[in-house]
C-alpha positions as CSV (number, residue, x, y, z in Angstrom):
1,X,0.0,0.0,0.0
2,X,1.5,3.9,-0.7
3,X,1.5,6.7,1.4
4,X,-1.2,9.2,0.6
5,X,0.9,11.9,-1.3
6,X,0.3,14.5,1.4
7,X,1.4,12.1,4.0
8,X,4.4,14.0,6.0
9,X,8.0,12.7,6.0
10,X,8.7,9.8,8.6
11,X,11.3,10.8,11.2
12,X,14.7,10.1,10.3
13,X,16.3,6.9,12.8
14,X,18.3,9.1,15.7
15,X,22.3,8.6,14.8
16,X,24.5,8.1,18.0
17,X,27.4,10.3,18.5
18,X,30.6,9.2,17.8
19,X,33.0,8.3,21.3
20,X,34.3,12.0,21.8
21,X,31.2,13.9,21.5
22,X,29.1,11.6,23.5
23,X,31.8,12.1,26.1
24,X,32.3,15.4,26.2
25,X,28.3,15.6,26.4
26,X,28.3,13.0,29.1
27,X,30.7,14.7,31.4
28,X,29.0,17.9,31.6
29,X,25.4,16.1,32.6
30,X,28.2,14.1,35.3
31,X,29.5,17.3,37.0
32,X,25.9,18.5,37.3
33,X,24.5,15.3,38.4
34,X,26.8,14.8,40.8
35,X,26.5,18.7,42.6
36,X,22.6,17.5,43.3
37,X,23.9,14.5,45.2
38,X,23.4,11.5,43.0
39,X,26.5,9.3,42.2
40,X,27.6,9.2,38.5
41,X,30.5,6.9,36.4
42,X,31.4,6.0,33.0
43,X,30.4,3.0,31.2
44,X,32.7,2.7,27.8
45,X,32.6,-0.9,27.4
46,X,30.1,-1.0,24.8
47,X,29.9,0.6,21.3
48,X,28.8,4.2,22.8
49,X,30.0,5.6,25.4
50,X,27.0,6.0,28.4
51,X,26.9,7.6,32.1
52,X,25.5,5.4,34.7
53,X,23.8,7.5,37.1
54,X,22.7,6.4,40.6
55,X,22.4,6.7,44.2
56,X,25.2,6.5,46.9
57,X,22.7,4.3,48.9
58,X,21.2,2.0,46.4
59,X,24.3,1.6,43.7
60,X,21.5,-1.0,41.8
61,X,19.1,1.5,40.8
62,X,20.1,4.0,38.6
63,X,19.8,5.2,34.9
64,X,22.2,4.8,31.9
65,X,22.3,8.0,30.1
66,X,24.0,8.2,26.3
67,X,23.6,10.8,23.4
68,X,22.2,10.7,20.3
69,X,21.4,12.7,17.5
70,X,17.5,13.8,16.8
71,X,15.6,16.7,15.1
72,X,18.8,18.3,14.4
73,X,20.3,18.6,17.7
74,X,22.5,16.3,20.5
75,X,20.0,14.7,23.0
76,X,20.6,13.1,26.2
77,X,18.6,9.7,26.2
78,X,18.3,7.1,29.1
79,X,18.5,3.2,28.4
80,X,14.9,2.9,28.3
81,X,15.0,4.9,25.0
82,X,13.4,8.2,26.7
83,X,14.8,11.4,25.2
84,X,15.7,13.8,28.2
85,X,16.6,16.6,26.8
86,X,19.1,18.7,24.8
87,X,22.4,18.1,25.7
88,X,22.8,21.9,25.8
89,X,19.8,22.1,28.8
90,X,22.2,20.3,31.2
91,X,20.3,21.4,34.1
92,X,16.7,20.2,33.0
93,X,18.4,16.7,32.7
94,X,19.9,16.6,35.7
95,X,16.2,17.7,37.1
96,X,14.5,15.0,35.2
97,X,16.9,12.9,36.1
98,X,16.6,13.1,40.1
99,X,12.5,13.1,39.4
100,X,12.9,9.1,37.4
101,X,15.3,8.0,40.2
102,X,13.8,9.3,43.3
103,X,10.6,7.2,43.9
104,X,13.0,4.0,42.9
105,X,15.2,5.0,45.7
106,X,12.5,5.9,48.0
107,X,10.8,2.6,47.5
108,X,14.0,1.0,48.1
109,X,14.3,1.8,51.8
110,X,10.7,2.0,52.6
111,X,10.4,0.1,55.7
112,X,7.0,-1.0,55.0
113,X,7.7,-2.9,51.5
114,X,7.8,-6.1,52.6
115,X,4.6,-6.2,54.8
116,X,2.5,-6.6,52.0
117,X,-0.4,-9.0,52.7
């Protein structure tokens, strides 16, 4: 079947940075995550680089931020495929950030978790 001829343009597939620029990206969003309190290091082991962010109290629940390229611009985009924000709005993904972490966190040390009936 064809596309109707006034059918916009599909999106085209987001293009990950290459190792310097994701890095360079990446270490910005670390110093800022990192002044709110949350734990932030470098995981290079795979074909991009990424920034695992996290909690000094619960190491196992964190995020796994990497860049990519979309609607013209560098993005910040956790490992659930969520687009933060532009890497140039630092800030705003450090915010967005602490607001996907925090109930995780919370919920780990709830003392009331396991009395579930």
């Amino acid at each position: 079947m064809l596309n109707p001829p006034d059918a916009p343009p599909a999106p085209p597939l987001p293009t990950y940075s290459g190792p310097w620029r994701g890095r360079w990206h990446l270490t910005r969003l670390a110093f800022s995550v990192r002044r709110t309190g949350w734990a932030a290091e470098f995981r290079t082991g795979g074909h991009r680089p990424m920034l695992r962010v996290y909690s000094w109290d619960a190491p196992a629940i964190g995020e796994s931020i990497s860049v990519t390229l979309g609607n013209g611009e560098w993005w910040y985009q956790s490992s659930t495929g969520l687009w933060l924000t532009p890497c140039k709005r630092v800030t705003l993904a450090t915010y967005k950030l602490s607001i996907l972490l925090t109930p995780w966190v919370s919920a780990a040390f709830d003392p009331l978790r396991d009395d579930q009936p």
